[in-house]
Every structure is written in structure tokens, then in C-alpha cells.
C-alpha positions in Angstrom: -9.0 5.8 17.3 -10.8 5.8 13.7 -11.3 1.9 12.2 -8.3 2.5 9.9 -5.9 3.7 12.5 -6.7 0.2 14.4 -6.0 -1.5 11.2 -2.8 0.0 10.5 -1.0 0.0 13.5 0.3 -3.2 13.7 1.6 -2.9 10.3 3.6 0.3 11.8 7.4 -0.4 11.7 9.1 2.2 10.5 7.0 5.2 11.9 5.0 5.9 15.0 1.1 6.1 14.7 1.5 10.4 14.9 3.8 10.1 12.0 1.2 8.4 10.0 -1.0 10.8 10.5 1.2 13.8 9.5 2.2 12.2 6.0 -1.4 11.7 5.6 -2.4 15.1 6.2 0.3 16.6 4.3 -0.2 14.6 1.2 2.7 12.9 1.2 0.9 9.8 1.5 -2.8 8.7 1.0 -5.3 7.1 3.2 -7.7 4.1 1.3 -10.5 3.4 4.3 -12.5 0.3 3.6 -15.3 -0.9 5.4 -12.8 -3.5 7.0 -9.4 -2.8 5.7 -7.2 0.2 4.6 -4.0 1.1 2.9 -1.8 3.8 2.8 0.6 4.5 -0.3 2.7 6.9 -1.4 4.3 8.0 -5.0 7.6 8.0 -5.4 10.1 8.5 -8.2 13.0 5.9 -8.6 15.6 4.7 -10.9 13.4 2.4 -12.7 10.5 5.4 -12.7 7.6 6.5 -11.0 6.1 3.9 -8.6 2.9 3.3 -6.2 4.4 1.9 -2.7 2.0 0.3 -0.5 3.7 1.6 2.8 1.2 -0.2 5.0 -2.6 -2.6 4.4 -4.3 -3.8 7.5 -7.6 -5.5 8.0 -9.3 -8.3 6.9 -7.7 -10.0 3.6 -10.6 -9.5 1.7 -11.0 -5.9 2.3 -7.6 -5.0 1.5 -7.9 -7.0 -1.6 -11.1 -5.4 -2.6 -9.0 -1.8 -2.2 -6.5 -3.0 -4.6 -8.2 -2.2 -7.7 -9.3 1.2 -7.2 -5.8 1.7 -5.4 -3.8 0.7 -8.8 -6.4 2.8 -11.1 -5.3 5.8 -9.5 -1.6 4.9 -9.6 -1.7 4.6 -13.0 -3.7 8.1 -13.2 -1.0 9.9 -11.3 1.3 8.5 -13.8 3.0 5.5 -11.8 4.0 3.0 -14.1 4.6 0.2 -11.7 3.3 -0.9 -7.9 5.8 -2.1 -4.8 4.7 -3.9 -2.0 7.0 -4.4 1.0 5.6 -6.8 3.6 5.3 -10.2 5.4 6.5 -13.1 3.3 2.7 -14.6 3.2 1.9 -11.8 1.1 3.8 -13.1 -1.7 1.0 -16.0 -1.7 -1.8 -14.2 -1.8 -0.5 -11.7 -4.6 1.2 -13.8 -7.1 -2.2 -14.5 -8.4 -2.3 -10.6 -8.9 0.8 -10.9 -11.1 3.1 -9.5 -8.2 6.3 -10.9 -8.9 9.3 -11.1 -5.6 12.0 -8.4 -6.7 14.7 -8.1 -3.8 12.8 -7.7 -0.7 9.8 -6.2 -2.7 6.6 -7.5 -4.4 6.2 -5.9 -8.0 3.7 -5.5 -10.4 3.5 -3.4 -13.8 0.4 -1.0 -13.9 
């Protein structure tokens, strides 16, 4: 098991570990491998428009937060116009700094 597949997993809910790696590999969602974090995401078109969701982060906090940057850029290059975050409740802390505002069950930020 790769660094990032260790980071991930616990973060796994709603999919099993070979899941993951099929959505990966078929593009449907993309890998972002830190030195001690990574995220997966995955653009996807809804009501309110085109969005970045952060399926799953894992790692240290620092290294997912040091992902996030490069992670919104390309949203906003693949013509997403906002970013969702569904998580732990802790993460709404740590992001409203980032301008991530609670919408529903969802964390969301403007690109």
C-alpha cells in the first residue's frame, strides 16, 4: 500500500479502497499525493454549477492544507466555479479561516 492509499482509507465511507482506485484510474476522480497528506476530488456539475468536491483528504493537517492551493487553482482552470467539502465537523474550524462557509451538510467556498 502506496503513502496515499494509507492516508485515505480511514476517510473511506462511502467506497471500498478498490473503488478508489478505479475512479482514479478512470479519471473520474483525481489523486493529489503530498509528501504527508493527499486528496482526491472530483468535478461535478450541479444545480448551482460546476463544483470541485473534496471526496476524501487524509494525512497530517498541514499537508493537506498545503495541497489546497494548487488543488483550488486547477478547479478553477477546469472551469469549477465553487469548492465542497463534506467531512468531520472539526473541519469547519480549520477552514473558516479559508473562507469555507457551512451550507447544509457541506463546507463551501467560491473559487
Amino acid at each position: 500500500m502506496t503513502n496515499w492509499l494509507a492516508w485515505l482509507t480511514p476517510a473511506l465511507s462511502d467506497a471500498t479502497e478498490a473503488e478508489l482506485i478505479a475512479e482514479i484510474a478512470a479519471g473520474r476522480a483525481q489523486l493529489w499525493p503530498g509528501e504527508t497528506a493527499a486528496m482526491v476530488t472530483q468535478c461535478v456539475v450541479e444545480p448551482q454549477g460546476r463544483a470541485l468536491h473534496v471526496w476524501l483528504a487524509g494525512g497530517d493537517l498541514a499537508g493537506i492544507m498545503a495541497l489546497k492551493p494548487g488543488v483550488e487553482a486547477w478547479g478553477r482552470a477546469m472551469g469549477c466555479q465553487y469548492v465542497t467539502i463534506e467531512g468531520r465537523a472539526g473541519w469547519a474550524r480549520v477552514l473558516r479561516r479559508s473562507g469555507y462557509l457551512p451550507v447544509g451538510r457541506l463546507l463551501k467556498r467560491m473559487l
